[in-house]
N, C-alpha and C positions, 0 to 999 in steps of 0.2 A: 447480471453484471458479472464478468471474469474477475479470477482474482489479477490477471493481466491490466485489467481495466482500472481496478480498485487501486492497486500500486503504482501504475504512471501516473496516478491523480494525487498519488500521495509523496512520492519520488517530486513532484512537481511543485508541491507546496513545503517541503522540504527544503528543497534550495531558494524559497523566498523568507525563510525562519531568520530571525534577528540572531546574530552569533551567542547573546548571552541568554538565550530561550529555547526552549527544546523544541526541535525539530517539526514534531509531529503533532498538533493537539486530538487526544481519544474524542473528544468533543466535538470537535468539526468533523472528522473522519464521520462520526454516528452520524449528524446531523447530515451534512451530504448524503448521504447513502441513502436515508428517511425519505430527504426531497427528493432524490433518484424515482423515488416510489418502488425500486428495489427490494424493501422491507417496512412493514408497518411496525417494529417494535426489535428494538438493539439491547442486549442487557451485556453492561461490560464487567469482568469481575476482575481484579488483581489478580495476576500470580505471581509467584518468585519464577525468576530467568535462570535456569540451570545453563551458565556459561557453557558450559563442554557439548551439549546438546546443540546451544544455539550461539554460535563464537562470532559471527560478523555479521555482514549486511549483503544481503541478495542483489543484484543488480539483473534483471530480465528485460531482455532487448529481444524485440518481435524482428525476427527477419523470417523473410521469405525465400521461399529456393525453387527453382523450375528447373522442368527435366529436360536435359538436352539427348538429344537422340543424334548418333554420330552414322 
């Protein structure tokens, strides 16, 4: 699985999140990926989020490009 892969899937359940619930659940994320057959075994651990490091949210859009020959 791409991490490409892994984040439209999660970009996707993100925008179905009820507005007073967080976005993403760790939970589902693990368990998807489990049934993926992807990985037999997820171990999540907390960290602290150093803001400065990591300030916003990613957005990756798969485009494509072809080479024009003039």
């Amino acid at each position: 699985m791409s991490f490409l892969h892994l984040y439209k899937h999660i970009e996707e359940q993100a925008l179905k999140a009820e507005p007073d619930r967080c976005p993403v659940d760790v939970g589902m994320v693990r368990d998807w990926i489990l049934e993926s057959g992807h990985a037999t075994e997820i171990k999540v651990h907390a960290v602290k989020l150093d803001k400065d490091l990591s300030p916003g949210h990613v957005i990756i859009r798969a485009f494509r490009c072809c080479a024009v020959t003039l």
